[in-house]
Residue, then its C-alpha position, 0 to 999 in steps of 0.5 A: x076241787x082239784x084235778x089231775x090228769x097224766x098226759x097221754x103218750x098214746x097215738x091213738x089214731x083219727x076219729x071216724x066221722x059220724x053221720x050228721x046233717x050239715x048247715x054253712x051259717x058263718x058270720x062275717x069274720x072280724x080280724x098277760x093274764x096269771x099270777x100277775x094279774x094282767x088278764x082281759x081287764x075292762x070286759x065288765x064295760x060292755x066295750x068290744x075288744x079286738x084282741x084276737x085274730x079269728x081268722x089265725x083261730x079257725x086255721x089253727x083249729x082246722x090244722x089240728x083236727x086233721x091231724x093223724x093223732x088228733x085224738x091224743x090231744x083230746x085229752x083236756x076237752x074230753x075233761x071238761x067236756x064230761x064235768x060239763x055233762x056232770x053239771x047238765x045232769x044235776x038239773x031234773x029235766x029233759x031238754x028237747x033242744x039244746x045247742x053247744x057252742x064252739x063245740x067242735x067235735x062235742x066233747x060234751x054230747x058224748x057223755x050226755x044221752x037222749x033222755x037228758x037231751x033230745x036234740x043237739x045243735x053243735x057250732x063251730x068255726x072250723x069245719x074240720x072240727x065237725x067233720x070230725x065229730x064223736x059219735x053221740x045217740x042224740x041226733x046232732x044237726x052240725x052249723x058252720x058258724x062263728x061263736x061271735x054270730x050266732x045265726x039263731x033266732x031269739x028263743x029257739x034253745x032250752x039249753x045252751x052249753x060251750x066247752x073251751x071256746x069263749x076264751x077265744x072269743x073278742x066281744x064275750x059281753x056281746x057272746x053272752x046276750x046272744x047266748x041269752x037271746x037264743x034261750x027260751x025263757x026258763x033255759x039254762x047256759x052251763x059253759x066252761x072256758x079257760x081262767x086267768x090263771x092258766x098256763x102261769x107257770x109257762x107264761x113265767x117261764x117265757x118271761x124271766x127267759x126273754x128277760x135274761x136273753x132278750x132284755x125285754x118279753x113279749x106276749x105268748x099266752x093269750x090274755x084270758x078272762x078273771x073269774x072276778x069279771x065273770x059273775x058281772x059279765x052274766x048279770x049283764x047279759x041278763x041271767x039270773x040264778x048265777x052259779x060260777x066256780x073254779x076248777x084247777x086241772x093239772x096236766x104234768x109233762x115230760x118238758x117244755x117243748x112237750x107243752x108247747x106241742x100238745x098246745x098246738x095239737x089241741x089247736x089252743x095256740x095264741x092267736x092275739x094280734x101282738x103275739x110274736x111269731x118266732x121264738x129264738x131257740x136261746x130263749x125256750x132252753x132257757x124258759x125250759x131250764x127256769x121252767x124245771x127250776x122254778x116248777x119241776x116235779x120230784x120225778x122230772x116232769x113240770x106241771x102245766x095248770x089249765x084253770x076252768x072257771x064254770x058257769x052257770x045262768x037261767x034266763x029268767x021266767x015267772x015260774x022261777x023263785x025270786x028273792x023275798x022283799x027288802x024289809x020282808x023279814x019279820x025277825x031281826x038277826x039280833x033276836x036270835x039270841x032270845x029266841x027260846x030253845x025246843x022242848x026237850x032240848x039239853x042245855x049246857 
């Protein structure tokens, strides 16, 4: 199902800090997806890839969570962050230990309450971010690390969770045997992360004008991950009882420069290695004018599509139902046409 958000024009200040306890575990630090298909192509191997700069990643999230009006770019976290809840919610349990990764300043906690999950074990790489945290009634103990090391050790979680952070994220096969290492068995991953498809129509727009004004483009939205590689990715990593699905979140915008700037508030600016640093100002009025040409709403604004690709996977454990033997049928497809109707029913 679609959703729609309106963007919020309010400056609406800087959270206050919550309580918490603190730990500093940082790993060592390691320096055109859309309609037209050309996405993080190749992850489904298990190879490493270097595409994004996770030093500039921390700066920039660090920048945009010192902002005086930080929280008016909460607005597509705090989105996602509450559909994720949504999705821990529908499984009946209660969690003693749960961790959420890249969660800077728990998007997800907030909307979650101790009788689902006791404890919470929040991650980031920017320490701004947790510094700044919302306040939640699950107690929360905050770690200093990067979404590529996890510094857990093997079965320590019933839940893991991450909200918009494994986009960014070089070896996201690699990501998700760790996340798969730290559940205990019988513990669930329920993440959501950016799809291919987002920011199309800006990406479109950059493109044609570069063309036109430039005669050649460059890469300005960073390569993201297909739904198509997402199943394969967690069957690797060894989860079982896969879920993922899609949710396209639209976000209108009064133009061009508008989403450029939230971007950068919201600390999701391009970070890959071949980003280009400037953009010459010939080039954004020009994107900016196919960009209401080619998408503009009726009432002026232009849309901005954020694609959400949810997942879904358990850690296998005996206790979890298992799919019957091959052959264990004991009625064909084709017999269903004979087999006799229930007394009482009507025929045609």
């Amino acid at each position: 199902m679609s959703g729609r958000l309106c963007r919020r024009l309010l400056r609406l200040g800087c959270p206050a800090s919550s309580a918490g306890s603190w730990s500093r575990l940082s790993g060592t630090g390691r320096p055109g997806a859309g309609r037209s298909g050309t996405g993080r192509s190749g992850l489904s191997g298990g190879g490493r890839m270097n595409v994004f700069s996770r030093e500039m990643k921390q700066r920039q999230k660090d920048w945009a969570a010192q902002l005086q009006d930080s929280q008016q770019y909460d607005y597509l976290r705090e989105e996602v962050g509450s559909r994720v809840a949504d999705r821990v919610y529908d499984i009946a349990r209660t969690f003693p230990l749960a961790l959420d990764i890249g969660g800077g300043r728990s998007h997800i906690a907030e909307h979650l309450s101790k009788e689902v999950v006791e404890r919470f074990c929040l991650t980031d790489v920017s320490q701004q971010s947790l510094r700044r945290r919302r306040p939640s009634e699950i107690p929360t103990h905050c770690v200093l690390a990067d979404e590529e090391f996890l510094p857990f050790k093997e079965n320590t979680f019933d839940l893991v969770v991450s909200s918009l952070a494994l986009h960014w994220i070089n070896d996201l096969p690699g990501a998700l045997r760790q996340i798969h290492q730290v559940l205990k068995p019988d513990g669930v991953f329920i993440g959501a992360m950016v799809g291919g498809e987002t920011l199309y129509e800006l990406r479109c727009s950059l493109q044609l004008a570069e063309m036109e004004r430039e005669g050649g483009f460059s890469p300005h939205i960073s390569p993201y991950t297909a739904v198509t590689d997402l199943g394969n990715l967690l069957g690797q990593a060894g989860f079982n009882m896969l879920t993922v699905d899609i949710d396209d979140i639209q976000v209108h915008y009064p133009g061009i420069m508008e989403v450029m700037t939230d971007l950068q508030g919201m600390g999701e600016s391009n970070c890959a290695w071949n980003r280009k640093s400037l953009l010459h100002r010939d080039t954004i009025l020009a994107a900016a004018a196919i960009y209401k040409e080619m998408y503009g709403s009726e009432d002026g604004s232009i849309p901005a599509t954020f694609e959400i690709l949810y997942m879904i996977g358990w850690k296998p454990h005996e206790s979890q139902a298992k799919p019957a033997k091959r052959g264990s049928a004991t009625v064909s497809f084709g017999d269903l046409s004979k087999i006799s109707r229930p007394s009482g029913t009507d025929q045609p």
